[in-house]
C-alpha positions in Angstrom: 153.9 33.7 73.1 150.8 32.7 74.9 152.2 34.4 78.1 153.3 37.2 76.6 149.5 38.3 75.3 148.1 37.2 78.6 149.8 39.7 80.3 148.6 43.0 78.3 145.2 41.6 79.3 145.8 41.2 83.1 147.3 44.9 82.9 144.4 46.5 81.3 141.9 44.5 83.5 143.8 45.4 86.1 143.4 49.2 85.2 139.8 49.3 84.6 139.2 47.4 88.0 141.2 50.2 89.8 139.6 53.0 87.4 135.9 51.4 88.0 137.1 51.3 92.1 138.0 54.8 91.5 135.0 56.2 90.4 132.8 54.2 92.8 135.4 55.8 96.1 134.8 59.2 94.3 130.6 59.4 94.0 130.6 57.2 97.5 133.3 59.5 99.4 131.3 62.8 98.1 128.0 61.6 98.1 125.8 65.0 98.9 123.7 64.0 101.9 122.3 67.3 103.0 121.3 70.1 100.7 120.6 73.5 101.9 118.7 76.2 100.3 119.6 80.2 100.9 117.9 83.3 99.1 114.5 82.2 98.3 111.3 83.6 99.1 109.4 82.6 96.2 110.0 79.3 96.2 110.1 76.8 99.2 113.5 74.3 99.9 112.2 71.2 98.3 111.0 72.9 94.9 114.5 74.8 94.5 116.1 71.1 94.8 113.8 69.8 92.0 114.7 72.9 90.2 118.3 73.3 90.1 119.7 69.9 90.9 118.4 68.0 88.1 120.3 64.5 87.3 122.4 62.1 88.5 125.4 63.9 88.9 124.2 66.2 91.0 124.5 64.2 93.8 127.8 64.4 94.2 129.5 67.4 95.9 132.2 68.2 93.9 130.6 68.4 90.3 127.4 69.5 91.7 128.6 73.3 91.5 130.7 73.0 88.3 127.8 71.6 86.5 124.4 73.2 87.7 126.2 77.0 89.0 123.9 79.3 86.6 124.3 83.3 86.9 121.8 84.0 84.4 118.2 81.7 83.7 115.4 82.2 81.8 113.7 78.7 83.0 112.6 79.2 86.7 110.2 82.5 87.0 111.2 85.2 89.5 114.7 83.8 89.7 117.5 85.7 88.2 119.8 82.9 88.8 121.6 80.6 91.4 125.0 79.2 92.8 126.0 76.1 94.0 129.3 75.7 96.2 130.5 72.7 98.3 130.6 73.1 101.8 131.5 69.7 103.0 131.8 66.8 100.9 128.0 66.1 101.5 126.6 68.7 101.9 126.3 71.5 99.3 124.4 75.2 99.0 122.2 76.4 96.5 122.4 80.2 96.8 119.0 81.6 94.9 119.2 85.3 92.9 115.7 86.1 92.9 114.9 89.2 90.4 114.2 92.5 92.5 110.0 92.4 92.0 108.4 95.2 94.2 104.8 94.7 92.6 102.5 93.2 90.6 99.4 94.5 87.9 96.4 93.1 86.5 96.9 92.4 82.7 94.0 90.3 80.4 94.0 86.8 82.4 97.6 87.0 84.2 99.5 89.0 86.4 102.6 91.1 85.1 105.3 91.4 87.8 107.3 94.9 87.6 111.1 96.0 89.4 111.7 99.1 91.2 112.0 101.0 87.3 109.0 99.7 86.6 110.5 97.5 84.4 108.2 94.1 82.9 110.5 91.0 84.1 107.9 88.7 84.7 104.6 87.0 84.1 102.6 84.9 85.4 99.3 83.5 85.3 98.7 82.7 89.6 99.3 85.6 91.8 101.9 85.8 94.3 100.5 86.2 97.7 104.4 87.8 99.0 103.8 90.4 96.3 102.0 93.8 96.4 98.9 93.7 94.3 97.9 97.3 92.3 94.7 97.6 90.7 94.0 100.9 88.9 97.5 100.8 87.1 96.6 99.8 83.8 99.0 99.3 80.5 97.8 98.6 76.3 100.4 96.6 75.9 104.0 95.0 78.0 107.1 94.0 76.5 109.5 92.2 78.6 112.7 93.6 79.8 110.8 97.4 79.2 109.4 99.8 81.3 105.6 100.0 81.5 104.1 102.2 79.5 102.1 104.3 82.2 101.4 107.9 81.3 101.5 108.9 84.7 105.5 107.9 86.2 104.1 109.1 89.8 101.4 106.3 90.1 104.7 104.0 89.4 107.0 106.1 91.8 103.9 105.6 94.3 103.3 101.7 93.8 107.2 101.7 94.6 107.5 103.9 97.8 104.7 101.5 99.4 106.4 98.4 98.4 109.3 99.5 100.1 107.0 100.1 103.5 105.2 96.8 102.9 108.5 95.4 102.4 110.2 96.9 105.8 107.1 96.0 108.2 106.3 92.5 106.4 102.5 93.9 105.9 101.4 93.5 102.2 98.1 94.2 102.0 95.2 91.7 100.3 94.9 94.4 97.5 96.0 97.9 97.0 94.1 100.4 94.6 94.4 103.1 92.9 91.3 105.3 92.1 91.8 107.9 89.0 91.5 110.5 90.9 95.0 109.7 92.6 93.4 108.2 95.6 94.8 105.2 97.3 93.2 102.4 99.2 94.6 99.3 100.7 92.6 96.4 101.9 93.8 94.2 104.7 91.2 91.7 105.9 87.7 93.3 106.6 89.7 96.6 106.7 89.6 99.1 104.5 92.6 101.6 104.8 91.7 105.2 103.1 95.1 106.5 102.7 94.0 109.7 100.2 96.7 110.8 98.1 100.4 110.2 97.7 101.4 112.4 100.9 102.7 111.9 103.9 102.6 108.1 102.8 105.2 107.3 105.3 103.8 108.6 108.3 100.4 107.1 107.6 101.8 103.9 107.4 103.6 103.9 110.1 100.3 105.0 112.3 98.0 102.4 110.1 100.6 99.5 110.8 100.2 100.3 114.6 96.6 100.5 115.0 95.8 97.4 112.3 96.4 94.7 115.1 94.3 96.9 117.9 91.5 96.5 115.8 92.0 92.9 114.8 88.5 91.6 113.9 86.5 94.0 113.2 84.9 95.4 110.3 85.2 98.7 108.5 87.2 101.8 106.7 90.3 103.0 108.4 90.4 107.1 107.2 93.8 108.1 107.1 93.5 110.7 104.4 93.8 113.5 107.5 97.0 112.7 108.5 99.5 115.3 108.0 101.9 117.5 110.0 99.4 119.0 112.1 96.9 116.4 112.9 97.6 112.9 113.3 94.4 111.1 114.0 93.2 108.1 112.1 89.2 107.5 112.2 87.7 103.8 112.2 84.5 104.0 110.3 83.3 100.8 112.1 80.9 98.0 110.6 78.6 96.7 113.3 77.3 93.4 113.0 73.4 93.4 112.7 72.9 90.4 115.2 74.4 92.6 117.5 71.7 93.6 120.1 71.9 97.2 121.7 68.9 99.1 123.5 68.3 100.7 120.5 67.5 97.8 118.5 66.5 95.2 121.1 63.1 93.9 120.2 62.3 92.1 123.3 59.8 93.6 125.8 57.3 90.5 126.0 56.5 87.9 128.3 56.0 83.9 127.7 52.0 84.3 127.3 53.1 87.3 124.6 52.0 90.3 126.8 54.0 93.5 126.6 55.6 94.5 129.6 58.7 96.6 128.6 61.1 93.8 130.4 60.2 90.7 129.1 62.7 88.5 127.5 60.4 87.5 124.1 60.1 89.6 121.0 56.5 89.9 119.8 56.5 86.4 117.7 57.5 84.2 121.2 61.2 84.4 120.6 63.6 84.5 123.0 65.4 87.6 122.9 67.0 87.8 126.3 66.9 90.8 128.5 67.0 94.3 127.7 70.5 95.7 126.9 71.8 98.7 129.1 72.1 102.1 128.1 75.2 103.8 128.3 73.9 105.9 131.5 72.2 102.1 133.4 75.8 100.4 132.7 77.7 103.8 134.1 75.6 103.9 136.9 75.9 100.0 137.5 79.6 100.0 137.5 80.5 103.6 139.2 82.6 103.3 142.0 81.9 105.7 144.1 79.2 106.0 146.5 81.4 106.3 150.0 81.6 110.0 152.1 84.5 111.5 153.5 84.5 109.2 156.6 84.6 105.8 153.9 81.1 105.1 155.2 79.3 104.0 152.4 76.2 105.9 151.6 75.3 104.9 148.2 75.6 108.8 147.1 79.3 109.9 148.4 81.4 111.1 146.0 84.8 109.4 146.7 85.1 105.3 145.6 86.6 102.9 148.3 89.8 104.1 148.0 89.0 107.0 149.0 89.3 108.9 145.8 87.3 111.8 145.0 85.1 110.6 141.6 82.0 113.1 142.2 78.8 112.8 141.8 77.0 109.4 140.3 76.6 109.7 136.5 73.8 111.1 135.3 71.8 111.9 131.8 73.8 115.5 132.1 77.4 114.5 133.2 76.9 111.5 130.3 75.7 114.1 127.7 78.3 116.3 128.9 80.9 113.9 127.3 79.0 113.9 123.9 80.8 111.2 121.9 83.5 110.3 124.2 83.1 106.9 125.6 85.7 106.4 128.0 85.2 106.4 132.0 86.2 103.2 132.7 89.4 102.0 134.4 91.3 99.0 133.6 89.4 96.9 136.1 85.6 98.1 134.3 84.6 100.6 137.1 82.8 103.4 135.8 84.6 107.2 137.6 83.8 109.1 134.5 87.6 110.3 133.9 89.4 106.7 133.0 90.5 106.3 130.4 88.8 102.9 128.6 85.6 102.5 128.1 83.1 99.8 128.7 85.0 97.1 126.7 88.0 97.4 127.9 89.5 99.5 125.1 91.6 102.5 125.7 90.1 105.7 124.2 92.0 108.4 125.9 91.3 111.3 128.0 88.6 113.3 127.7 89.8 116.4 127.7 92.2 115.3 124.8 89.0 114.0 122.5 87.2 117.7 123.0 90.6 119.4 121.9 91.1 116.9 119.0 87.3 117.9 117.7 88.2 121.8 118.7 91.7 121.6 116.3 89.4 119.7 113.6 86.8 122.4 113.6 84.6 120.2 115.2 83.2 121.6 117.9 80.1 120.0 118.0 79.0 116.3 118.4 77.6 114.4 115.8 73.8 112.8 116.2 74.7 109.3 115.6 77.0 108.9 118.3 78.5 105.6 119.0 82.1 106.0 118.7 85.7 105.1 120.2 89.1 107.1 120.3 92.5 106.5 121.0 96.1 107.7 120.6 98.9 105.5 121.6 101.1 108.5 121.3 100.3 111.9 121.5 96.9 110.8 123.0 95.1 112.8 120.1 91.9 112.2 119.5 89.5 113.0 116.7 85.4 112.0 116.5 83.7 112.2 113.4 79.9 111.1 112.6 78.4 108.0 111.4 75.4 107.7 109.1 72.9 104.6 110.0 71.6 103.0 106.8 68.9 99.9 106.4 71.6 97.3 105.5 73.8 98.3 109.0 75.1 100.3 112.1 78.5 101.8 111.4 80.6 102.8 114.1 83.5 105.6 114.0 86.7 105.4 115.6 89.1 107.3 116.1 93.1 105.6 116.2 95.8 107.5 116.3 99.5 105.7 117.2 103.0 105.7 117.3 103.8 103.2 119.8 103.4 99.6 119.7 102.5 99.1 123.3 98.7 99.7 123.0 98.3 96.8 120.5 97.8 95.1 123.7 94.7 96.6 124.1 92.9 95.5 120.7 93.9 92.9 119.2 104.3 75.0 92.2 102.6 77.7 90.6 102.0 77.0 87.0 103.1 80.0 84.3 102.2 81.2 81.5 105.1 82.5 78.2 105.1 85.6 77.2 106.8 86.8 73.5 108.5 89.5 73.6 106.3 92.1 72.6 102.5 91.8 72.5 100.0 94.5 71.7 96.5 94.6 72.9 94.2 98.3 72.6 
């Protein structure tokens, strides 16, 4: 009898051991060693682990996907839900859904995050750098799952179309605005893009995207309002920095026991200014090529450079006045022949002869009396000068940009989230 009740025991011992053995070959044999994240923008690898595989069985490969596989979630902001398949038994895929979010508003303390319908699907109380920011949309009150209740549906059909150009060139802007008076401004860096009103957005882009690195830098408003099928010229109404030094503004002129002698390298209080800048004409005149006669003798006065290419005569007050606000001249090297087409910098401006009949088709004939300006066209070589006032606080340069290819860029160059009810109403 004893043996007989012994063996029952042995059996079911027997069964768990092999059972216990079982389980331990199953988690061991499909242990996930490698996890690897697909889909997500918003989020970075390592969060959308700590996200969606959460517990201990989701280390293994095989019920990793039957157990944390969710189509639809309301728990992770911006995504609409995520798959997990096995593709080896250790490693598995999470495949992230993310909602389709093409913009952002300002809304009391937190940012509302709209679709393509202008639909409400998210909220948050951190702003997402990826996303276009619109200020000068503005809503009384969001409900989640609903459109926005804007009076005006173009402003929304306008946030949209730039989203989808920000989206395509992987530029969104700092900040994008909308003034009531249906003008549009984007802000990228120290640059101000004017684009004016909802026309042509798509070819203004396309020129502003081009120019942007060229002018990589520098400071100012980009004036794009213009552009349109007849004139494609961009304007840069440049910022110049105040410690800059030009002849204008140099205040040197003294000498070290303080006496004024027009060259000296101290302003009147004993600081050391350096040396007078050069004027346009003194830098032409240094750098101009020519100088050599017919016979390549040089003569200091010839009219053809070493090469022995005609350049005429050496610049002079005229010839420079001549140009008005055109500042090219220069060749690639920096020598001054008056046709080039760079100027002293090394930036390319363009031809001169397309500048004047840029500011002819602008009926712009004339120059401006603040001149200082710079022109280009990496297309169409179309240029376009327009005037810059000079205030107290600083020197503003204009420039004019206007591109289609990419080859003159050369030249220049875990958030934390706030709920939201389902309707809230604020006047």
């Amino acid at each position: 009898m004893k043996t007989s009740k012994k063996k029952p025991l042995k059996a079911v011992g027997g069964l768990l051991v092999l059972l216990l053995a079982g389980i331990i070959f199953f988690f061991t044999y499909y242990q996930v060693d490698e996890v690897q994240v697909m889909g997500s923008s918003h989020y970075s690898e390592k969060q959308i682990r700590k996200m969606v595989l959460r517990g201990p069985l989701a280390s293994n490969s095989v019920l990793a996907p039957l157990l944390y596989t969710k189509q639809n979630t309301k728990d992770v902001p911006f995504i609409e839900g995520y798959t997990v398949t096995r593709l080896n038994r250790h490693t598995i895929c999470v495949s992230v859904k993310e909602k389709d979010i093409v913009g952002c508003i300002p809304y009391l303390d937190s940012y509302i995050y709209f679709d393509r319908n202008g639909i409400f699907v998210e909220g948050s109380t951190e702003r997402n750098e990826k996303i276009p920011f619109f200020d000068g949309i503005k809503v009384k009150k969001v409900i989640r799952n609903e459109k926005l209740p804007i009076k005006d549906e173009t402003v929304m059909n306008t946030a949209v179309a730039l989203s989808t150009i920000f989206a395509k060139n992987d530029k969104v802007p700092d900040h994008i605005e909308f003034k009531d008076d249906g003008q549009i401004s984007l802000v990228y860096g120290d640059i101000t893009v004017k684009l004016g009103k909802d026309e042509y957005l798509e070819d203004k882009m396309t020129r502003v995207l081009a120019i942007l690195p060229m002018i990589s830098g520098k400071k100012g408003i980009l004036h794009a309002e213009n552009v349109n099928d007849n004139s494609k010229n961009i304007t840069l109404e440049q910022e110049q920095d105040e410690s800059q030094t030009s002849a204008e503004n140099w205040t040197g002129g003294y000498d070290e026991e303080g006496n004024y002698t027009g060259e000296g390298e101290y302003d009147e209080n004993g600081n050391y200014v350096g040396p007078k800048p050069q004027t346009d004409l003194e830098y032409a005149q240094e750098n101009w090529v020519g100088g050599y006669d017919e016979e390549g003798d040089y003569t200091g006065s010839g009219e053809y450079d070493a090469n022995m290419t005609y350049v005429g005569e050496a610049p002079t007050e005229e010839t420079m006045a001549e140009k008005g606000n055109w500042k090219g001249g220069y060749r690639e090297d920096g020598g001054y022949d008056g046709v080039s087409e760079y100027d002293r910098d090394g930036n390319y401006v363009g031809t001169l002869e397309d500048y004047q009949a840029s500011a002819e088709s602008s009926g712009d004939g004339t120059d401006s009396e603040n001149p200082d300006a710079q022109s280009t066209d990496t297309e169409d070589t179309e240029n376009e000068e327009d005037s810059s006032d000079s205030s107290t606080d600083s020197t503003e340069e204009e420039a004019d940009y206007s591109s289609d290819q990419e080859e003159g860029a050369e030249d220049y160059d875990e958030n934390s989230y706030s709920d939201y009810s389902d309707e809230s109403d604020y006047e």
